[in-house]
C-alpha positions in Angstrom: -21.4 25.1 6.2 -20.5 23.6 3.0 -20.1 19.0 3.3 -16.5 18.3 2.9 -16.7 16.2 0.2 -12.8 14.8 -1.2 -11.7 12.3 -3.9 -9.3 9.7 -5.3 -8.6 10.1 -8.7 -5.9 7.2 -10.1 -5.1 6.2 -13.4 -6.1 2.6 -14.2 -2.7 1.6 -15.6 -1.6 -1.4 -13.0 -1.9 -2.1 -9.4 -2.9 0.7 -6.7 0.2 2.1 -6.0 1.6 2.3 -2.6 1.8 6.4 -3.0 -1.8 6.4 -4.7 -3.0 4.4 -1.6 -1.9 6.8 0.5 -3.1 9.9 -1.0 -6.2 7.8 -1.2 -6.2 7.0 3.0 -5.3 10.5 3.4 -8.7 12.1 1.5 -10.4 9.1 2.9 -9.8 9.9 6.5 -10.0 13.5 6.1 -13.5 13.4 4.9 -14.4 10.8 7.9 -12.8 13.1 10.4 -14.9 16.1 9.6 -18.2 13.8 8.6 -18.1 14.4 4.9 -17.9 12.1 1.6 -15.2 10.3 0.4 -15.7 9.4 -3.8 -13.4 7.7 -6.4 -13.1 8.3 -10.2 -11.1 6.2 -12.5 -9.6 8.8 -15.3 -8.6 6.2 -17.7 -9.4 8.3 -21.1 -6.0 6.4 -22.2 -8.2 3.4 -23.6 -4.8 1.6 -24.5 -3.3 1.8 -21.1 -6.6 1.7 -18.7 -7.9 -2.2 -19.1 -10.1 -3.6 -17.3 -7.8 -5.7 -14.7 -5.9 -2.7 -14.0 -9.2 -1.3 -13.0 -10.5 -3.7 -10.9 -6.5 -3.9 -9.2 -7.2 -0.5 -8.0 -11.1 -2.0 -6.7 -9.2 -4.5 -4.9 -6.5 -2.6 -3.5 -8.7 -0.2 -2.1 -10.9 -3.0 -0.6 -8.4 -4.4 1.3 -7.4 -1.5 2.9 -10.6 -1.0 4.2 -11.3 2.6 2.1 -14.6 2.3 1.7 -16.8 5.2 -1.0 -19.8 7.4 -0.5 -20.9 7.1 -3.8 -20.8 5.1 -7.5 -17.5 5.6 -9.1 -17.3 7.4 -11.9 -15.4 6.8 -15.1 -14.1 9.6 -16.6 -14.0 8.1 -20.2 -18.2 8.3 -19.8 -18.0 12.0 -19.2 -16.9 13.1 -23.2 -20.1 14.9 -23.9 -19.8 17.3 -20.5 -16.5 17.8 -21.5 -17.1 19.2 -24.8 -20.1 20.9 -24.0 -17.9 22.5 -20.8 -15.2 23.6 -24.2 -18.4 25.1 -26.3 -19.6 27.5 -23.3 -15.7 28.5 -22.7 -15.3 29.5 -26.7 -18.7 31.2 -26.5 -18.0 32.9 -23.7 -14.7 33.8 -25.6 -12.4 32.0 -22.8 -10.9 29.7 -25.4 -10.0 29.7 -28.5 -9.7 27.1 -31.4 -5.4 26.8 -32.7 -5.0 25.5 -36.3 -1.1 25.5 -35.5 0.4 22.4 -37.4 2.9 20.2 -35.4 5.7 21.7 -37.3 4.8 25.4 -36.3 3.8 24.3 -32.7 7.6 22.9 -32.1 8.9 26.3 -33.9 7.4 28.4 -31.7 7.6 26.8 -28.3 11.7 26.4 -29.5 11.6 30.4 -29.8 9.8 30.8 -26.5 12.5 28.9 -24.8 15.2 30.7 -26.2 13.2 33.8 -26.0 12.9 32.5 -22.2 8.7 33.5 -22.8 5.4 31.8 -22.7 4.3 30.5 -25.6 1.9 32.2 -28.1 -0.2 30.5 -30.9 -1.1 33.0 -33.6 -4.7 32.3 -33.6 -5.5 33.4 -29.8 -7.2 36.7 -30.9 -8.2 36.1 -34.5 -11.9 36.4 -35.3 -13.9 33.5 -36.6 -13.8 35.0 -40.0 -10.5 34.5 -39.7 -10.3 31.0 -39.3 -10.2 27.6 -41.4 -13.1 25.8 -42.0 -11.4 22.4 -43.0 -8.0 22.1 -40.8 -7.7 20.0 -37.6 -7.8 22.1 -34.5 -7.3 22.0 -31.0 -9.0 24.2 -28.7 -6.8 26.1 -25.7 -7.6 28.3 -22.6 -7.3 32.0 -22.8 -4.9 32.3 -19.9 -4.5 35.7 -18.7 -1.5 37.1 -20.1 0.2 39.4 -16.9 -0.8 39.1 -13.1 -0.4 36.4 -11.0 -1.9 32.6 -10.0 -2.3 32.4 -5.9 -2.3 28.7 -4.6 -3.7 28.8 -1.0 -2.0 25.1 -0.2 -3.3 24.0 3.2 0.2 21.7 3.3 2.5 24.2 1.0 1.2 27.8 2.4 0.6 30.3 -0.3 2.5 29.6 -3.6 2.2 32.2 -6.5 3.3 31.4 -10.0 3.5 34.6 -12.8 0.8 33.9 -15.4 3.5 34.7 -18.0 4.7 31.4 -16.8 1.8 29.5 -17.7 0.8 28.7 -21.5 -2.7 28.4 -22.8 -3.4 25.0 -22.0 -5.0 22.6 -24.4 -8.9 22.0 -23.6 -9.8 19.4 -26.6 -7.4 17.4 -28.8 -8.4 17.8 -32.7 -10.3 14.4 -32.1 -12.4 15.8 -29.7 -11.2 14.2 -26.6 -10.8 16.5 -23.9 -7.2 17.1 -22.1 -6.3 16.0 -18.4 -6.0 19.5 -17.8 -10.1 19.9 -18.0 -11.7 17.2 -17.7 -10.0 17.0 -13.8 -11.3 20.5 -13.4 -14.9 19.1 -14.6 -15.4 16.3 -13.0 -14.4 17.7 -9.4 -16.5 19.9 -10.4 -19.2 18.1 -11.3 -18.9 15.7 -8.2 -18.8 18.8 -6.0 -15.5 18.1 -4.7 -14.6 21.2 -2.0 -10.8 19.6 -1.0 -8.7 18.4 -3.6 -5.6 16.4 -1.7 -2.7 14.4 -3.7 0.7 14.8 -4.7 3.0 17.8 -5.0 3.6 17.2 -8.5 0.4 18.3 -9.4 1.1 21.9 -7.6 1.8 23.5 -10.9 -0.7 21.9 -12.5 -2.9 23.5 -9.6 -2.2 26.7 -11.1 -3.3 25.9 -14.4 -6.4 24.1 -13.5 -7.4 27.1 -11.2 -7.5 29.3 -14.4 -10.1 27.1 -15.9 -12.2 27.2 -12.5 -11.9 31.5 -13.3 -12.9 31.2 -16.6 -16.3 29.3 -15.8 -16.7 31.3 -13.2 -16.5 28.2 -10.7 -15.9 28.0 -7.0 -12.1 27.1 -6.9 -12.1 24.4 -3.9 -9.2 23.9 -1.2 -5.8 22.7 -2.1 -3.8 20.4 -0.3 -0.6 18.7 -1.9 1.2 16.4 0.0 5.3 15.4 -0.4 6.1 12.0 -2.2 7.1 9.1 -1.2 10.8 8.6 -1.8 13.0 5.2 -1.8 15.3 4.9 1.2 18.5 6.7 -0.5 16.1 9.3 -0.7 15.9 9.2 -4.3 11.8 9.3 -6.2 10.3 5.5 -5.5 11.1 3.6 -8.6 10.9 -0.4 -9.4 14.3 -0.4 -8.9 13.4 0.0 -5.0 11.4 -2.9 -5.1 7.5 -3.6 -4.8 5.6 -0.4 -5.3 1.6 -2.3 -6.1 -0.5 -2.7 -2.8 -0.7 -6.3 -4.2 2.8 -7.2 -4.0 2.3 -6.2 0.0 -0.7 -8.3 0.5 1.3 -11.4 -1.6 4.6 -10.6 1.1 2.3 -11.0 3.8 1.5 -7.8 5.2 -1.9 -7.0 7.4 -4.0 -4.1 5.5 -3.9 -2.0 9.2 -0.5 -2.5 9.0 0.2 -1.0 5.6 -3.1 1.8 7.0 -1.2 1.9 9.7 2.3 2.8 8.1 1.2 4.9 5.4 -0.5 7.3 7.7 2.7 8.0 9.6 4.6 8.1 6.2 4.5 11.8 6.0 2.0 13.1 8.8 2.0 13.0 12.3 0.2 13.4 16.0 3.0 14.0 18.3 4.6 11.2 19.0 2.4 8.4 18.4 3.6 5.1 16.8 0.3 3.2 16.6 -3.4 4.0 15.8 -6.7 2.3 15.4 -8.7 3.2 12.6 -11.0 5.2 14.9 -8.0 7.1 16.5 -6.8 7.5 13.1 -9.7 9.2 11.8 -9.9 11.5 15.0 -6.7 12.9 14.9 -6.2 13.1 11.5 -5.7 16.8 10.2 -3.7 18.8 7.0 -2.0 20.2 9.6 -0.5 17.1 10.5 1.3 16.6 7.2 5.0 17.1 7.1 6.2 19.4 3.8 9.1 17.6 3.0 9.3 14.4 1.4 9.3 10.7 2.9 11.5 7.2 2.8 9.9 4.3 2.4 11.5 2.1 5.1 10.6 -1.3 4.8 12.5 -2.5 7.8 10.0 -0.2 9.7 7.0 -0.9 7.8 8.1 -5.0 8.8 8.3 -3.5 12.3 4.7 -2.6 12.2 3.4 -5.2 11.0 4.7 -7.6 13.6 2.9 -5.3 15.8 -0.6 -5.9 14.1 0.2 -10.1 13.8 0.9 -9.7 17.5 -2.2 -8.2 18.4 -4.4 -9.2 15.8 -7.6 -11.6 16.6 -6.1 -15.3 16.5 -9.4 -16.9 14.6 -8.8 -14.3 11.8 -5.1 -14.5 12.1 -5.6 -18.5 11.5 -8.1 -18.1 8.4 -5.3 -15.6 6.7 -2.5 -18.2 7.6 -4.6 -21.2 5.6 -5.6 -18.5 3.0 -2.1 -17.3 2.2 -0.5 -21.0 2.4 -3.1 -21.9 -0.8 -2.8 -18.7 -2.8 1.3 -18.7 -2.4 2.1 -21.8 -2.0 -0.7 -24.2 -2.8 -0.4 -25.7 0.6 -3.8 -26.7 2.2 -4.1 -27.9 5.5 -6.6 -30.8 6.7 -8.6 -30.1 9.9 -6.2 -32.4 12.0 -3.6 -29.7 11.0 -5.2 -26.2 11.3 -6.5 -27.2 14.8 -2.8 -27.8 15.5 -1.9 -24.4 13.7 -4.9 -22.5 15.6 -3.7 -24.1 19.3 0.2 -23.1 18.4 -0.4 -19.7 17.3 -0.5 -17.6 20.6 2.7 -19.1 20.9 4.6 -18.7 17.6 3.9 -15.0 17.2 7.2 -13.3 19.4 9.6 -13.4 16.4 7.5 -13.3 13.1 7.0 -10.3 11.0 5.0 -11.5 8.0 2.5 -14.2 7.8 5.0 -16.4 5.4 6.7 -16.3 9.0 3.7 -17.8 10.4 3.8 -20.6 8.3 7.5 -21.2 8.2 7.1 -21.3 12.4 4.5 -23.7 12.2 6.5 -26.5 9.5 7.5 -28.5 12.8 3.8 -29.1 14.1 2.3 -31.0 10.6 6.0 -32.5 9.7 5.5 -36.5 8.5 6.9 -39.0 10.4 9.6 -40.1 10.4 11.1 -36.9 11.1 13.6 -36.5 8.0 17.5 -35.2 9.3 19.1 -33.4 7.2 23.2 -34.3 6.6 23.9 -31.0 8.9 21.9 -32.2 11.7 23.3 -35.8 11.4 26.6 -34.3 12.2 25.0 -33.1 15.6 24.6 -36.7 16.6 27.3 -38.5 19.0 26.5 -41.7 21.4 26.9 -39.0 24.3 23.8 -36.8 23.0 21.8 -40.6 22.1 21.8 -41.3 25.8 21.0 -38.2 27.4 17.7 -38.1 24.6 17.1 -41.8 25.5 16.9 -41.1 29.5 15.3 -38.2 28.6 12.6 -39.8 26.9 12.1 -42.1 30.0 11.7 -38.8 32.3 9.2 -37.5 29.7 7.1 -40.7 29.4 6.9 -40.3 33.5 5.1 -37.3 33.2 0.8 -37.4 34.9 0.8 -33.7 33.2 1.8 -33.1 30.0 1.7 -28.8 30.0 4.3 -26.3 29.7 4.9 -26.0 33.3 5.3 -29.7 34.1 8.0 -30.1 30.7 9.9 -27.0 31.6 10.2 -28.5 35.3 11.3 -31.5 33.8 13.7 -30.2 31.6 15.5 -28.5 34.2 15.7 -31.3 37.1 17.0 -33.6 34.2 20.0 -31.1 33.7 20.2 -31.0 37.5 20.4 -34.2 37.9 22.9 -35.3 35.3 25.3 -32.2 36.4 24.8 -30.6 32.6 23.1 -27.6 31.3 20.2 -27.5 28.3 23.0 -27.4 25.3 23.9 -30.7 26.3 20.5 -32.3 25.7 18.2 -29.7 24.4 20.1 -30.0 20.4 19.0 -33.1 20.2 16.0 -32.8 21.3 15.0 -30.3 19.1 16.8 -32.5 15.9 14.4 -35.1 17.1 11.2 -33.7 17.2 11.6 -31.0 14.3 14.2 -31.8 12.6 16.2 -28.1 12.7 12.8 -26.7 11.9 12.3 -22.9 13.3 10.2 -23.7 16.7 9.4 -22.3 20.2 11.0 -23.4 23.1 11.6 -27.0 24.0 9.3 -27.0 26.7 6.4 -25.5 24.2 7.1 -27.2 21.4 6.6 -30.4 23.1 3.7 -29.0 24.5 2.1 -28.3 21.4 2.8 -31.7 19.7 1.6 -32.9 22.3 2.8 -36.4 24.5 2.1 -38.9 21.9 3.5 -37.3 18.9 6.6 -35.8 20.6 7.4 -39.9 22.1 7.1 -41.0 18.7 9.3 -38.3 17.6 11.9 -39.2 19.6 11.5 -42.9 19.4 12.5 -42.7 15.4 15.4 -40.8 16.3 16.6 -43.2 18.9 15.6 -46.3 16.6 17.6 -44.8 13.4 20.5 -44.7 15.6 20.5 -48.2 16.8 19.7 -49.7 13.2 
């Protein structure tokens, strides 16, 4: 039985894009799940276009996603020489032919063809060598069968058939030499013995095309899979206008690389009704079979969703480390060890309403906040001699405390309501105003907790003292 062996093939041109990085997971895991190889090739023939940073964007990308190679990649811009010599076997063979057509004469007659509602012809398929110029510019194009038809056997579309009267003779080699998209695709899978070939459906009629060139060599024409794109949520094709479309602009928002695995996979295939999936699972259940034929919505509420899921669940040391490394790469905020021992201590309990790791960070402002606590105008309003002397006798029931937990401040909290006859919104505003500020924090009882007796006193002393003076 022949090694599965699949491919991504992007165009270095910017940042992996969020549908290239799926297409990539998608050959990536199928080539796990049946135990074959999983390679990459960069086609960036465009010199202008394919620079070095856009290249090593894609390495990146597909590094922190975890897709991992079985093999160098290649660069398609060092395969020119196969390329041609790939063209000289086709003309010898008398599958291609050189066209002298000028630009003028090619617009002419692809104009008639249109109107003529026809494939377009160039005068010099059938002439003899003879025949031809020895000092114009050429290009050289396929010898595409004329009648019959072209059978795609999609393993996502089913069977698609196009009329060969529908499909010109491609272009093999510009007049510089340089070969078209059109082969060198067909020669490097080739070449790299690629037996599934799995990315977007708007390469399905350029399937058709490319499977005439695996005829003419007399190649073995590998398996087909073309998979629905990714559309913006009003269901319209992803564009800027929908906002971040790079794999970078995810990690810079905050997002977990299982969590974008995680979403991707589900954008467009799917094992019953599962939500959530390890990358093991992922790999196991992962079919063509699985892949839905129409196209899918980006939904970034729902990718959010699962990302909370992954910050929920993920290991809290690493969870820590990515806090600290995000805070200096976006922020330029850097923690001393005083603080990220705070950070580490609070996270188990910071982690119930965050989505993204900027949530993290905003949760965790109230545990390395300078003294004195700065009040904003807003929370100076919240302040009235009533609320002062429920926080001062409050601060007398705290300092009481032989155990300074979360079970031993909640109890406290509550018998001080009891016994002044009022409930938490009476007190608790205040407290809060004192020892954060207004800043985004858990509950009272935790948050005091995590400051920790000394600190949360302190707190709550500067309060009571900028009152008096």
């Amino acid at each position: 039985m022949t090694k599965i062996v699949t491919r991504f093939a992007p165009s270095p041109t910017g940042s992996l894009h969020i549908g290239g990085a799926r297409t990539a997971l998608f050959n990536w895991l199928f080539a796990r799940h049946h135990g074959g190889k999983f390679l990459m090739r960069i086609e960036d023939t465009d010199q202008v276009r394919s620079t070095k940073e856009a290249k090593q964007a894609i390495f990146d990308g597909m590094q922190w996603l975890g897709l991992d190679t079985d093999g160098p990649v290649i660069m398609q811009s060092q395969q020119i020489e196969r390329h041609q010599e790939i063209v000289k076997q086709l003309l010898t063979a008398g599958n291609a032919y050189p066209c002298f057509m000028t630009a003028e004469e090619l617009a002419a007659e692809k104009l008639l063809a249109r109107e003529q509602k026809r494939r377009f012809y160039s005068p010099w398929r059938d002439k003899q060598a003879n025949e031809r110029p020895a000092d114009k510019p050429f290009v050289v194009r396929l010898k595409a069968p004329i009648d019959g038809t072209t059978i795609i056997f999609d393993k996502v579309q089913g069977q698609v058939e196009l009329q060969n009267q529908q499909l010109d003779d491609l272009v093999l080699l510009r007049s510089d030499g340089s070969a078209t998209y059109m082969l060198a695709v067909v020669v490097d899978d080739h070449d790299m013995g690629i037996t599934h070939i799995i990315r977007g459906d708007d390469h399905l009629v350029n399937a058709a095309r490319q499977i005439l060139v695996y005829q003419a060599m007399n190649w073995q024409v590998p398996k087909f899979a073309h998979i629905p794109l990714i559309h913006g949520p009003d269901g319209k094709k992803l564009s800027k206008r929908h906002g971040a479309l790079g794999i970078d602009a995810y990690k810079a928002m905050g997002y977990l690389p299982e969590a974008i695995v995680n979403y991707l996979l589900r954008l467009g295939w799917s094992d019953g009704d599962k939500e959530f999936f390890s990358i093991e699972q992922a790999i196991s259940a992962f079919s063509l079979s699985g892949i839905n034929k129409g196209p899918s919505r980006l939904d970034f509420d729902k990718m959010a969703h699962v990302n909370s899921h992954y910050i929920k669940n993920a290991d809290q040391t690493r969870l820590a480390e990515l806090v600290f490394e995000y805070a200096k790469e976006q922020d330029d905020k850097s923690f001393s060890i005083a603080e990220q021992e705070l950070v580490r201590n609070a996270l188990p309990h910071l982690l119930s309403r965050v989505k993204l790791i900027p949530d993290i960070l905003t949760q965790t402002e109230f545990l390395t906040q300078n003294r004195p606590i700065e009040i904003s105008e807003k929370g100076k309003k919240q302040i009235d001699q009533q609320k002062m002397q429920y926080l001062g006798e409050l601060r007398s029931e705290l300092n009481d405390l032989s155990n300074w937990n979360e079970n031993t401040l909640q109890s406290c909290l509550k018998e001080f309501a009891s016994k002044q006859g009022i409930g938490f919104g009476k007190f608790g505003p205040i407290l809060r105003l004192a020892v954060t500020g207004g800043k985004p924090s858990p509950d009272l009882a935790v948050l005091c907790y995590l400051l920790g007796r000394k600190e949360t006193l302190s707190r709550i002393d500067d309060l009571l003292d900028l009152e008096v003076k």
